[in-house]
C-alpha positions in Angstrom: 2.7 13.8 24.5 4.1 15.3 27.8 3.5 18.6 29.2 5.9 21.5 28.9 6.5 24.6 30.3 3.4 26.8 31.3 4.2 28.5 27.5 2.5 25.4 25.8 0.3 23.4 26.1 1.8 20.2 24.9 5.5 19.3 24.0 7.3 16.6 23.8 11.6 15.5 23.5 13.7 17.9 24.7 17.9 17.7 24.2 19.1 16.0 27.5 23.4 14.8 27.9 21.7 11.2 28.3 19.2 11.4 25.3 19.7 13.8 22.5 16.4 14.5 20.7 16.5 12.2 16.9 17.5 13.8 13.9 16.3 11.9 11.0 17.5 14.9 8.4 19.6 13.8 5.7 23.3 15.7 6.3 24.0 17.7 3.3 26.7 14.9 2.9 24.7 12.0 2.8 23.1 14.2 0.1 25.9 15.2 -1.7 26.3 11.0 -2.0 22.9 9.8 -2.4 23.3 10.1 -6.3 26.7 8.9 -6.9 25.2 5.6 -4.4 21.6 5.0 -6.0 23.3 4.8 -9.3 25.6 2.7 -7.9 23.5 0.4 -5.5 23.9 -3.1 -7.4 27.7 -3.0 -7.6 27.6 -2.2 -4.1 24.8 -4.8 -3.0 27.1 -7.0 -5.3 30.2 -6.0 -3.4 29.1 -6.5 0.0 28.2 -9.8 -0.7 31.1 -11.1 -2.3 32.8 -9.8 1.3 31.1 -11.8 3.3 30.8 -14.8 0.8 35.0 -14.2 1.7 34.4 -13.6 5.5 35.5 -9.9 5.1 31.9 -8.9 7.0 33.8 -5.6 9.1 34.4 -4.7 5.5 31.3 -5.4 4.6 29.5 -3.4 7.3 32.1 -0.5 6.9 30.9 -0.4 3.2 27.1 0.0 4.0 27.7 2.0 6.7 29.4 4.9 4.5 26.0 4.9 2.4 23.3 7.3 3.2 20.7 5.8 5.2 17.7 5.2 2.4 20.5 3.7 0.1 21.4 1.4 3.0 17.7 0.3 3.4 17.6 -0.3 -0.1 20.8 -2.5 -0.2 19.6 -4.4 3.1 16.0 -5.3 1.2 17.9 -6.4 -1.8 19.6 -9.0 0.2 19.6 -12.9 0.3 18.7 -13.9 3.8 22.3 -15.6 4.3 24.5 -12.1 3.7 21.1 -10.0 5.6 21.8 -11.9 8.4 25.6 -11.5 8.8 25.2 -7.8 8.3 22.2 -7.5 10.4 24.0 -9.3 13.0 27.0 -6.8 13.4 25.2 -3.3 12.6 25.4 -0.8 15.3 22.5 0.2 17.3 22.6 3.5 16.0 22.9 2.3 12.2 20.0 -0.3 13.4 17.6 2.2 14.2 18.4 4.6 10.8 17.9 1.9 9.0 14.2 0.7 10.6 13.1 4.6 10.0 13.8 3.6 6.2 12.9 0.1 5.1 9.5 -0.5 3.5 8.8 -3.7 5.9 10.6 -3.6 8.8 8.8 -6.8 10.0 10.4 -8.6 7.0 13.6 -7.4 8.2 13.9 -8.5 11.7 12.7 -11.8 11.0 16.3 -13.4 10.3 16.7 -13.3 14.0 20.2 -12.1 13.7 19.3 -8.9 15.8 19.4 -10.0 19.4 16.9 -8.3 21.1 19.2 -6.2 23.5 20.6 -4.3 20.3 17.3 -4.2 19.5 15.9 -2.5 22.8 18.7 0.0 22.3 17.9 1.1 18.8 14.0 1.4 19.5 14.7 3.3 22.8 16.2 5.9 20.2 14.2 5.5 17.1 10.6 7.7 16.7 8.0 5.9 19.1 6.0 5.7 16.0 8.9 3.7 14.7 9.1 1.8 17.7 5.7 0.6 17.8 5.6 -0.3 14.1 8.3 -2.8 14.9 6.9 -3.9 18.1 3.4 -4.8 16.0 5.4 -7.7 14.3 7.0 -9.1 17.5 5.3 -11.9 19.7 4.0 -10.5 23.3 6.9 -11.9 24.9 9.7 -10.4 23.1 7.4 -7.3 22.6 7.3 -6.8 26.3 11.0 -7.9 26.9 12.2 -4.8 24.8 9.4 -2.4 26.1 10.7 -2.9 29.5 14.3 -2.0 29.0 12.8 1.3 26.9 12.6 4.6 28.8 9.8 6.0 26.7 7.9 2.6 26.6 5.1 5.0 28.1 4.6 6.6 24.5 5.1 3.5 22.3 3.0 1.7 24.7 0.0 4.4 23.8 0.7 3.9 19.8 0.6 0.5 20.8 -3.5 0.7 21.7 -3.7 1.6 18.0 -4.3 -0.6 14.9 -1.5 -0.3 12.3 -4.1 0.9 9.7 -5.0 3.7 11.3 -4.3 7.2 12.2 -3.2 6.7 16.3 -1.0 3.9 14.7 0.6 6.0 12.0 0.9 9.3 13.9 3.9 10.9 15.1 3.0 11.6 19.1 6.2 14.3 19.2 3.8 17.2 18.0 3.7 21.0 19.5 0.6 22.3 20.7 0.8 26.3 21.2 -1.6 27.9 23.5 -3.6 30.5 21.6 -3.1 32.8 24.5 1.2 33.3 23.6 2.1 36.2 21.3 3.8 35.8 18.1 7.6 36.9 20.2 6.8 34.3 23.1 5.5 31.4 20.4 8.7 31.7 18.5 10.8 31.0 22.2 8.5 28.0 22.7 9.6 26.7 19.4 13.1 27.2 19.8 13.4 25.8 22.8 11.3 22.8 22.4 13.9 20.2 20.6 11.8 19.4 17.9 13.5 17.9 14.9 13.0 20.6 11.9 10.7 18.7 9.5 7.7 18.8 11.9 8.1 22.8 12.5 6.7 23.5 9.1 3.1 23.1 10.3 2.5 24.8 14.0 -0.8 24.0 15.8 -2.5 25.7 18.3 -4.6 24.4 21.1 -7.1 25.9 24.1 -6.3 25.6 27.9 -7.6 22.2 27.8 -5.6 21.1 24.9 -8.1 20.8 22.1 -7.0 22.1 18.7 -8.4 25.1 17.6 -5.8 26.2 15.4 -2.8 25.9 12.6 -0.5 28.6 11.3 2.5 28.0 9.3 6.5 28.8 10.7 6.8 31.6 8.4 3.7 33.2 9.4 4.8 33.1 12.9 8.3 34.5 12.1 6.7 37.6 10.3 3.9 38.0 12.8 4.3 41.2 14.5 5.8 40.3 18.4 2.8 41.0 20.2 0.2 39.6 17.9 -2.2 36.6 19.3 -2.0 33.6 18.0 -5.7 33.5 18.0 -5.6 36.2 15.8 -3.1 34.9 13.5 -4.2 31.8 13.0 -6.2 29.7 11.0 -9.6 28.3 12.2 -10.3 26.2 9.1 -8.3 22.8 10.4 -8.8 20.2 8.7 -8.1 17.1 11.4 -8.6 13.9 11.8 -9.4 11.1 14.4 -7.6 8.6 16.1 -9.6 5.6 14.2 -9.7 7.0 11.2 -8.5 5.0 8.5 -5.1 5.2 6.7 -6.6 5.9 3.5 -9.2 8.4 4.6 -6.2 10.0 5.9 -4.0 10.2 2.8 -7.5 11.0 0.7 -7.7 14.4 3.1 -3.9 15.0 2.8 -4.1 14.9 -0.9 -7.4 16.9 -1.6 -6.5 19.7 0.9 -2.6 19.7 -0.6 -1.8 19.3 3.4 2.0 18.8 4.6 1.2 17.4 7.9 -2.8 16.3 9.1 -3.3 16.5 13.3 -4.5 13.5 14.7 -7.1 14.3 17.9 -9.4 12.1 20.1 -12.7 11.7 20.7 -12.7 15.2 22.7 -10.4 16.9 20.2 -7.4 16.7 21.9 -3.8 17.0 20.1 -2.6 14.0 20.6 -0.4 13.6 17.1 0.6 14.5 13.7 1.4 12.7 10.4 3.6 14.2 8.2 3.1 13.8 4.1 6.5 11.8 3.8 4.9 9.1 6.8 1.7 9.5 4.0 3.3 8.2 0.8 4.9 5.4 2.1 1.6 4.4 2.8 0.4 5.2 -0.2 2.6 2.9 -2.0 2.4 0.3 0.4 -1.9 0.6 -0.2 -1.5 0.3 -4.1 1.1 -2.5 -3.8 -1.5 -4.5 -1.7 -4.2 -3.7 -4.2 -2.3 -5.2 -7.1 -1.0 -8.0 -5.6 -4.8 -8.7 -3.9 -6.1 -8.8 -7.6 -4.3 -11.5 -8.9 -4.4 -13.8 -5.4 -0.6 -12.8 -4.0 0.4 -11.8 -1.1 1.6 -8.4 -0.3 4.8 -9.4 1.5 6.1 -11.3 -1.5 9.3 -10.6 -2.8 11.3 -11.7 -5.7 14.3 -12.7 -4.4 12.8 -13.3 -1.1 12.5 -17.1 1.1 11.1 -19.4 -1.7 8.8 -21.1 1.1 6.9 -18.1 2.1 6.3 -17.5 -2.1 4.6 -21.0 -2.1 2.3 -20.6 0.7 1.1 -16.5 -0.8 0.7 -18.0 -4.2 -0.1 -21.5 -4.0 -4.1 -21.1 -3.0 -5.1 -18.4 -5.9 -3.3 -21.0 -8.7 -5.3 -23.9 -7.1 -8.4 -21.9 -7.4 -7.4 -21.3 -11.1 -6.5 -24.9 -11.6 -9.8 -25.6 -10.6 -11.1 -23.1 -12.9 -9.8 -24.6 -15.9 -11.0 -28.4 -14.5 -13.9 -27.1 -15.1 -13.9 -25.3 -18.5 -12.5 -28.8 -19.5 -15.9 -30.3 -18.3 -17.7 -28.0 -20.0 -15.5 -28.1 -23.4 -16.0 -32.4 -22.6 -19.6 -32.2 -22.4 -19.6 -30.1 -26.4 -17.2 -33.0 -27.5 -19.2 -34.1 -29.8 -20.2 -31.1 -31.9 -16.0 -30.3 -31.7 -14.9 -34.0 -33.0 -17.9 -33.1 -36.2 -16.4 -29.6 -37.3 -12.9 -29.4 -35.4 -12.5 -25.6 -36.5 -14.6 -24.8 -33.5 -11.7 -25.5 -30.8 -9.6 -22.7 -32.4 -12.2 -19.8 -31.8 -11.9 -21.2 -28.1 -8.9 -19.1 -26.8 -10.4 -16.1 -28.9 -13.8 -16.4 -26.8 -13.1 -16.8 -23.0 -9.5 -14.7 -23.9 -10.9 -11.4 -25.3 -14.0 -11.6 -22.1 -11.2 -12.2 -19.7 -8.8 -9.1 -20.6 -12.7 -6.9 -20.7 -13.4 -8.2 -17.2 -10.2 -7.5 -16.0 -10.2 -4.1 -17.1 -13.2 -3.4 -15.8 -12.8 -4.7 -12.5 -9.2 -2.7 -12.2 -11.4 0.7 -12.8 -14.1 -0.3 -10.1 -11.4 -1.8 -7.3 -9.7 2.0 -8.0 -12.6 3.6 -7.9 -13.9 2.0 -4.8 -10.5 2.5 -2.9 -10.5 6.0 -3.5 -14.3 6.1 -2.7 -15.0 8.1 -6.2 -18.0 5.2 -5.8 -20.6 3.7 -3.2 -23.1 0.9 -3.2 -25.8 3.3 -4.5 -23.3 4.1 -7.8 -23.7 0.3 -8.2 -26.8 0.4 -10.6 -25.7 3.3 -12.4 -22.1 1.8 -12.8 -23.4 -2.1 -14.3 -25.4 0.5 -16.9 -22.4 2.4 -17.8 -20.6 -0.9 -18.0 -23.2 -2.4 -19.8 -23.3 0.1 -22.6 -19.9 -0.2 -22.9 -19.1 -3.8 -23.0 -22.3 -3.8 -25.6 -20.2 -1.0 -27.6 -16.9 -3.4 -27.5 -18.8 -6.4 -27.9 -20.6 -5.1 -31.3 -17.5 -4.1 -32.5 -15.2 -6.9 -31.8 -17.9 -9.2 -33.0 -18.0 -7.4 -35.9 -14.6 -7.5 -36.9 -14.4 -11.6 -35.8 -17.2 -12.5 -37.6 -15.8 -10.9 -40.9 -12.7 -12.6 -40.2 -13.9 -16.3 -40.1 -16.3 -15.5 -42.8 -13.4 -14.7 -45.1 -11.9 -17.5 -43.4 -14.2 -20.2 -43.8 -16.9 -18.5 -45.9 -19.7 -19.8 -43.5 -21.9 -17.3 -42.3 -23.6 -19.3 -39.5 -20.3 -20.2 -37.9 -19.3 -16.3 -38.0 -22.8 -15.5 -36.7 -22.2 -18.0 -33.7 -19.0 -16.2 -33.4 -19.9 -13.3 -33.2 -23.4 -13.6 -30.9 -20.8 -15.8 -28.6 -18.1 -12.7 -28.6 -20.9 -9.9 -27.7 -22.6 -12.0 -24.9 -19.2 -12.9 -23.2 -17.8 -9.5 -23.3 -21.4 -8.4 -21.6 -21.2 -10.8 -19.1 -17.2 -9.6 -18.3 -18.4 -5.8 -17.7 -21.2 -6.6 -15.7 -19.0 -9.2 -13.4 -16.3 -6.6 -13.3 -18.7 -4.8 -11.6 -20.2 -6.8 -9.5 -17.8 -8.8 -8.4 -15.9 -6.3 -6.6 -19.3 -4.5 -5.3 -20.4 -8.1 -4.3 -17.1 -8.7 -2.3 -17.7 -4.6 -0.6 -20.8 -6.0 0.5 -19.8 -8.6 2.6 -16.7 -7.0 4.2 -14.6 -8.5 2.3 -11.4 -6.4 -0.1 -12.6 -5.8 -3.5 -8.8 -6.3 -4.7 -8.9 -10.0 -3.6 -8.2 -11.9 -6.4 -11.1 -10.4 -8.1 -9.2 -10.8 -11.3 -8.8 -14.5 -10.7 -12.9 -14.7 -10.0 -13.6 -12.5 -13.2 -11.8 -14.9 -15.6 -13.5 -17.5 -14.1 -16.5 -17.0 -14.7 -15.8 -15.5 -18.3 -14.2 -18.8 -19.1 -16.9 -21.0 -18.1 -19.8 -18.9 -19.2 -18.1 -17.8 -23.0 -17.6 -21.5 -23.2 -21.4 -22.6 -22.6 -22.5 -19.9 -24.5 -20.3 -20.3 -27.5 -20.0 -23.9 -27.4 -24.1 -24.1 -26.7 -24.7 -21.8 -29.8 -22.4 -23.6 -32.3 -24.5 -26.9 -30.9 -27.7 -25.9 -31.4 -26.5 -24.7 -35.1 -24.0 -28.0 -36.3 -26.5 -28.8 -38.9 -26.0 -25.4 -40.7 -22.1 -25.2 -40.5 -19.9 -25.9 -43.5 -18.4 -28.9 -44.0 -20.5 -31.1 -41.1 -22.3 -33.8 -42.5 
């Protein structure tokens, strides 16, 4: 943030001839088209490859050019790497920087290399420093510093910079308007004309002391009906809910969405303005949180992408299905070791996939409702007692049930109660091992620092393979004699 005039007490772009202040508002043409184009974006995705399959890539880039900016940043995503890079490679640094506000990874954007870094330098020098630094994140030092010294506001990016990604300095918005609480409502309203902001952070005003600590929010409307002379301080609400620089991405969004805020002020250590981060900065977060969630449960990558480089799919997804492979190595020993007792009544290899199949869907359900519950911190480590009782009550519930209806089954079946009994014992103990794992697996994992969503679904059927199989295959052991048709 830089000072402004003596009206306020923090401000930030202002118009110039040399560098008009960024717009990022949608024109009420690029409106008027962003239905007929997001109905239309495969044909067109379609099209503009088959133009530069032909060498037609002007035509190419004229076509994406005419779409509204999001539908461009969804055609660019949807890209194979060969036609991305042509188009990348001829984009305007105007078009460059419109379309870096509106992809979901930028990083996995600029890593064609067909955007040379001095088109780059030019597009970040206009694009929101939050932007900017974003980019910059995913760049080595040397390029990184290359660009930030051809950048006239490399001063601004360069503080976002001293902030991680995750959290709020890194996802803030520095271009935020601090009003003194000394200004009437008539002199507030000139501050905010004049200031240059773009429109969608004017909806939330905040006010701040001589020393630039916030003491204050009011909303643009209340301002314009204000009588001319009132205060701000006495127009304005005290109640602000804020947060730090440090705090964490997902603390942020849990305030924005409890308090139903359109904007959250970012402060330091002293309580200083020093951002803001806007709802719509919020969700993409959001998504990109519970995309990382899902993927981390099953052992993939978040940057994966379906029609992304078939290389980088290998390396996220390789490790997990070696993990599994040696998962199922060693249900195989354990199913070896029971060979015996299988080669005298074969029936008991068909209950198999029944056992360890029904304990691995339990676990994993019960693991997804503790890794949500834990991300939205509806749950601590004290809850963890009280949550492997709940569990427990539950699976035994399921598990009485299901064994019910399984040991019916193969008594109808086979008419051999001891082989539905050991069905049934081996059904209820399995599916109380998966709830009590679903728990503690993710809680376990907490504990140590380390993501509850990683791969904790892989882990949960793991262990619900190997132990249903001891127990089930241990079980129908103990009780060959009794079994129908064993001699």
């Amino acid at each position: 943030m830089r000072s402004g005039t003596g009206l306020s007490g923090l401000s930030s772009c202002r118009p110039s001839p040399g560098r008009p202040c960024i717009s990022v508002e949608t024109s009420m043409a690029d409106a008027a088209g962003a239905v007929v184009a997001g109905n239309n974006l495969d044909v067109i995705q379609r099209s503009i490859a088959r133009e530069v399959k032909q060498g037609d890539s002007e035509g190419a880039v004229a076509r994406l050019e005419g779409l509204p900016a999001p539908d461009r940043a969804s055609v660019i995503e949807e890209m194979d790497d060969k036609t991305r890079r042509v188009i990348l490679g001829s984009l305007a640094p105007d078009v460059l920087m419109s379309l870096l506000q509106h992809v979901h990874d930028r990083k996995d954007v600029l890593t064609s290399g067909a955007v040379d870094i001095a088109r780059l330098t030019v597009a970040l020098d206009s694009a929101p420093p939050h932007v900017a630094a974003d980019v910059l994140r995913g760049m080595s030092l040397s390029e990184a510093s290359q660009i930030m010294a051809g950048m006239r506001n490399s001063n601004v990016v360069s503080d976002l910079l001293t902030y991680r990604a995750d959290e709020a300095g890194g996802l803030m918005t520095p271009e935020v308007l601090g009003l003194r609480e000394t200004l009437n409502a008539s002199h507030a309203l000139q501050v905010v004309k004049s200031s240059g902001y773009r429109p969608r952070l004017m909806h939330n005003l905040f006010v701040v002391d001589s020393q630039g600590k916030l003491v204050g929010r009011l909303e643009l409307s209340d301002l314009i009906i204000a009588a001319p002379n009132a205060r701000l301080v006495d127009i304005m609400d005290t109640e602000v809910v804020s947060v730090l620089t440090g705090t964490d991405k997902e603390e942020c969004a849990r305030l924005m969405e409890r308090y139903q805020l359109g904007s959250v002020p970012v402060v330091n250590a002293a309580g200083r303005l020093q951002g803001v981060i806007a709802v719509e900065d919020m969700v993409k977060v959001v998504e990109e949180e519970a995309t990382e969630d899902m993927y981390r449960m099953v052992g993939i990558d978040g940057q994966d992408r379906p029609i992304g480089p078939l290389w980088a799919s290998i390396k996220n997804r390789f490790p997990w299905l070696m993990v599994q492979l040696a998962s199922v190595i060693a249900a195989g020993f354990v199913v070896s070791i029971f060979q015996p007792a299988i080669s005298k009544l074969a029936i008991l290899a068909v209950f198999i996939p029944i056992i360890v199949g029904q304990a691995g869907i339990a676990g994993v359900q019960t693991v997804t409702v503790v890794v949500r519950s834990l991300a939205l911190q509806e749950v601590t480590g004290r809850d963890t007692r009280r949550m492997i009782l709940r569990e427990g009550a539950l699976a035994m519930t399921q598990g009485l049930l299901t064994a019910a209806i399984l040991g019916i089954v193969c008594w109808l079946w086979r008419h051999d109660v001891y082989l539905a009994t050991v069905l049934a014992g081996s059904m209820m103990l399995n599916l109380l091992v998966a709830g009590a794992s679903g728990v503690l697996v993710p809680m376990g994992l907490k504990a140590v620092k380390i993501d509850p969503a990683t791969a904790s679904a892989v882990l949960i059927t793991t262990v619900t393979d190997i132990f249903g199989l001891v127990v089930y295959l241990g079980l129908a052991t103990l009780f060959l004699g009794f079994f129908r048709g064993v001699a």
